[in-house]
NUTOR-681473 format. One record per residue (C-alpha): residue number from 0; residue in one letter; x, y, z. Coordinates in Angstrom, 3 decimals. Example, Ala and Ser with C-alpha at 12.3 -4.5 7.8 and 13.67 -1.06 7.14 Angstrom:
BEGIN
<rec seq="0" type="A" px="12.300" py="-4.500" pz="7.800"/>
<rec seq="1" type="S" px="13.670" py="-1.060" pz="7.140"/>
//
This chain:
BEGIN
<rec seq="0" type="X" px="177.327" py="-132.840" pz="-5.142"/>
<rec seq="1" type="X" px="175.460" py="-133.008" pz="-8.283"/>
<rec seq="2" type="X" px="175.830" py="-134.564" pz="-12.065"/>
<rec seq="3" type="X" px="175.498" py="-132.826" pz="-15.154"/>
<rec seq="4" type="X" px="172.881" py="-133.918" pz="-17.293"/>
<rec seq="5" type="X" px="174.999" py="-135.286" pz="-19.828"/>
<rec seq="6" type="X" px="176.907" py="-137.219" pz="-17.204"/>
<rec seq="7" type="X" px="180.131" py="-136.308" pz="-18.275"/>
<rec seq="8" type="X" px="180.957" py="-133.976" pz="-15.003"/>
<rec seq="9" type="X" px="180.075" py="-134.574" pz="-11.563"/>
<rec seq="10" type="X" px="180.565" py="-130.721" pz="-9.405"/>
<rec seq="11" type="X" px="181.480" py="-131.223" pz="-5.571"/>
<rec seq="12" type="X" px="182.161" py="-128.280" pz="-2.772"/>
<rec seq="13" type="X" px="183.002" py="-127.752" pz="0.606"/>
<rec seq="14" type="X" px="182.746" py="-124.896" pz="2.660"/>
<rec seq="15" type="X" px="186.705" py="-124.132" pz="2.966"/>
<rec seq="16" type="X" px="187.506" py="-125.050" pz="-0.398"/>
<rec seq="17" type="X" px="186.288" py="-123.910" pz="-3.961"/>
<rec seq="18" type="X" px="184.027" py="-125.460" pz="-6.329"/>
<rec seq="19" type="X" px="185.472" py="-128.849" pz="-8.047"/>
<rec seq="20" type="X" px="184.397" py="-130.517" pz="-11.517"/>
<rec seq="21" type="X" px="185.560" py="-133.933" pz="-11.578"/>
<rec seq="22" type="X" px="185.107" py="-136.403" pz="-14.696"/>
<rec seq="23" type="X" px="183.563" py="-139.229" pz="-12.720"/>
<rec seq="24" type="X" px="184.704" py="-141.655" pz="-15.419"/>
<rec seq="25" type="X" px="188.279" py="-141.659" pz="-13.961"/>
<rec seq="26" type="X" px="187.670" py="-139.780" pz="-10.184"/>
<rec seq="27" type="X" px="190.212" py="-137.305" pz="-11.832"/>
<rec seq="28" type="X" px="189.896" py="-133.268" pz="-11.349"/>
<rec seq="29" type="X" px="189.076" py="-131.527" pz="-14.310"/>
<rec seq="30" type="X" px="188.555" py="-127.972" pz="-12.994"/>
<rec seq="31" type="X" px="188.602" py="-125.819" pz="-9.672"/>
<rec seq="32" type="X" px="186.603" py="-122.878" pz="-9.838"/>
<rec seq="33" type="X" px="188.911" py="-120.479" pz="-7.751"/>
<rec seq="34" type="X" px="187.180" py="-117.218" pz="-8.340"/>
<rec seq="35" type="X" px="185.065" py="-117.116" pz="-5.766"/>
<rec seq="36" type="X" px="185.776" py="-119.527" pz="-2.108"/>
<rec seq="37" type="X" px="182.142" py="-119.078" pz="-0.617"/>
<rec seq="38" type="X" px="179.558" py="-121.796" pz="0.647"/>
<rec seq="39" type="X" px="177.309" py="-122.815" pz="-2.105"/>
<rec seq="40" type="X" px="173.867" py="-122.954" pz="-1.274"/>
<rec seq="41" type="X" px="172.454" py="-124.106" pz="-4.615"/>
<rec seq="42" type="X" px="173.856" py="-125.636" pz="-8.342"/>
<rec seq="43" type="X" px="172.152" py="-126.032" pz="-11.031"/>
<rec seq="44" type="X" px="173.808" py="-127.116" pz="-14.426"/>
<rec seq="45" type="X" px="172.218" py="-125.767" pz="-17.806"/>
<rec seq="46" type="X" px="170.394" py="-128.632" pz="-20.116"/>
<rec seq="47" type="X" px="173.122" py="-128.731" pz="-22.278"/>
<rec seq="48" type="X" px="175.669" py="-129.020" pz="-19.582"/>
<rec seq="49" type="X" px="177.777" py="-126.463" pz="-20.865"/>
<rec seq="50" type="X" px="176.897" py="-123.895" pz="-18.007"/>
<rec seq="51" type="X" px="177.069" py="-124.273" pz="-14.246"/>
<rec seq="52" type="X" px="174.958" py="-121.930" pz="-12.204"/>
<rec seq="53" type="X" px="176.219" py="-121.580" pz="-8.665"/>
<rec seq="54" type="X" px="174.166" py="-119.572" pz="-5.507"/>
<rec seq="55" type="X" px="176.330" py="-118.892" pz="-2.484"/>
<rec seq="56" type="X" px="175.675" py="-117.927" pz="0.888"/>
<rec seq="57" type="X" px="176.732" py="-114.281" pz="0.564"/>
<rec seq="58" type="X" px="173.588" py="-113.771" pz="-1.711"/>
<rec seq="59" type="X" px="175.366" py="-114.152" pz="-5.525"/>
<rec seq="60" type="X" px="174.800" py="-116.276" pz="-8.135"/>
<rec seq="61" type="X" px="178.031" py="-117.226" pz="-10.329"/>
<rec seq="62" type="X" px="177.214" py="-118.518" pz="-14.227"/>
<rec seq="63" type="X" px="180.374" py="-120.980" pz="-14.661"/>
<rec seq="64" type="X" px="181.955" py="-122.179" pz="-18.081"/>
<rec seq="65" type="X" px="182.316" py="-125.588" pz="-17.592"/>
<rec seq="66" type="X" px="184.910" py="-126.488" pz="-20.638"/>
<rec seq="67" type="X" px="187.506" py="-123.728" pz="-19.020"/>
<rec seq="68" type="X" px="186.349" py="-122.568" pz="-15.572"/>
<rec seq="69" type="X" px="185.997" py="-119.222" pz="-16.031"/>
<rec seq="70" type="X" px="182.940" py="-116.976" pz="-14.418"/>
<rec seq="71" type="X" px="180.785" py="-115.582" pz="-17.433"/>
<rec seq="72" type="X" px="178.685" py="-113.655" pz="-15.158"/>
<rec seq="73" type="X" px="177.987" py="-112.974" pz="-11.526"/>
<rec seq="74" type="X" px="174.360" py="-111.397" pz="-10.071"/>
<rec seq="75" type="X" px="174.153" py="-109.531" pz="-7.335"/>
<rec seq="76" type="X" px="170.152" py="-109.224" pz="-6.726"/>
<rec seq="77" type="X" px="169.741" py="-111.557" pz="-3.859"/>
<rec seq="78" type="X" px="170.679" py="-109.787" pz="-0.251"/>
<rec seq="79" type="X" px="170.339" py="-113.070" pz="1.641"/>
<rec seq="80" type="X" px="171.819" py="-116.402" pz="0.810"/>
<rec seq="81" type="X" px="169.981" py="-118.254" pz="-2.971"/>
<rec seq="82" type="X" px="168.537" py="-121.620" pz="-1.751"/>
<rec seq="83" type="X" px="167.401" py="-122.911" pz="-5.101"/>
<rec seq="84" type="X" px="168.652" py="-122.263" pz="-9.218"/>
<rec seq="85" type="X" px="167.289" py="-123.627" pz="-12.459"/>
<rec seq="86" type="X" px="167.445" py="-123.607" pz="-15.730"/>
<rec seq="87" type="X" px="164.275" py="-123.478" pz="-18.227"/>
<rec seq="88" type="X" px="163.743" py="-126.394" pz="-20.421"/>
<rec seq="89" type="X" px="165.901" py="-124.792" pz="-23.391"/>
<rec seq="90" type="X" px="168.737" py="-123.612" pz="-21.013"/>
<rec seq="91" type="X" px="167.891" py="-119.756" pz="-22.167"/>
<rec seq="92" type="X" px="166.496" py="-118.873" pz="-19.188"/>
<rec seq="93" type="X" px="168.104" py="-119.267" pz="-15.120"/>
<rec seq="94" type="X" px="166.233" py="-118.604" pz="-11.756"/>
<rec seq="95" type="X" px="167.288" py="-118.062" pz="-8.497"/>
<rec seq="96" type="X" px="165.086" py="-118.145" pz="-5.149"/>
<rec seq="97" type="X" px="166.685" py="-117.060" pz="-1.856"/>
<rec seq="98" type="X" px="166.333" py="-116.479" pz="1.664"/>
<rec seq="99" type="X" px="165.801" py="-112.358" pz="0.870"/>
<rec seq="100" type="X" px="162.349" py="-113.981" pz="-0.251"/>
<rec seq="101" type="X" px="163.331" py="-112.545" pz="-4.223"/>
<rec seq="102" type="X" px="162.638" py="-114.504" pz="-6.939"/>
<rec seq="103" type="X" px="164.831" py="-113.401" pz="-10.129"/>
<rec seq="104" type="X" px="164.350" py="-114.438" pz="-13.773"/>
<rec seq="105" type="X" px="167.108" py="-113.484" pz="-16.263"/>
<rec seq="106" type="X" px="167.207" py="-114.205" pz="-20.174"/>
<rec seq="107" type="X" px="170.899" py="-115.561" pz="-20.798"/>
<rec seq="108" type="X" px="170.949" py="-114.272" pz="-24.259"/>
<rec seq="109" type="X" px="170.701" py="-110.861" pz="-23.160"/>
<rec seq="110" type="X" px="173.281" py="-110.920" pz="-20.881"/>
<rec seq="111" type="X" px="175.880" py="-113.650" pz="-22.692"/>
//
């Protein structure tokens, strides 16, 4: 479970059920991210709070919309399940860490 930095989403999982952003303002569902049912092992949400970043036990990492749900990107380096995602400072930049022992760096301008 985890806020976004703006406060205006709060993201919950389970591991039978996708990924759910709620507005915690009203306990109301805003979106279920469907694309991909998979335990999540790490979330990170960008500074702005426009991107959700989500590492799952099967070794991807899933770059989330969060205004409309859909999957902007998906990365495939890990070959173990990511344990740990953030964003730099200026949201340009997302890591991922994971049990493989690889530590990846990509530059979401080249890639968005």
């Amino acid at each position: 479970i985890s806020f976004s930095p703006d406060g205006t989403r709060l993201l919950s999982s389970s591991s039978n059920a996708p990924a759910q952003l709620w507005d915690p303002h009203t306990a109301r569902p805003i979106l279920s991210l469907e694309a991909h049912i998979n335990l999540i092992e790490a979330a990170s949400f960008s500074p702005d709070s426009r991107l959700l970043a989500l590492g799952y036990y099967d070794g991807t990492v899933r770059l989330w919309d969060v205004s409309d749900g859909n999957c902007l990107a998906m990365f495939t380096e890990h070959t173990a399940r990511v344990t740990h995602l953030v964003f730099s400072a200026d949201g340009d930049i997302l890591c991922s860490a994971g049990n493989d022992g690889g530590v990846y760096v990509r530059r979401l301008r080249d890639i968005l």
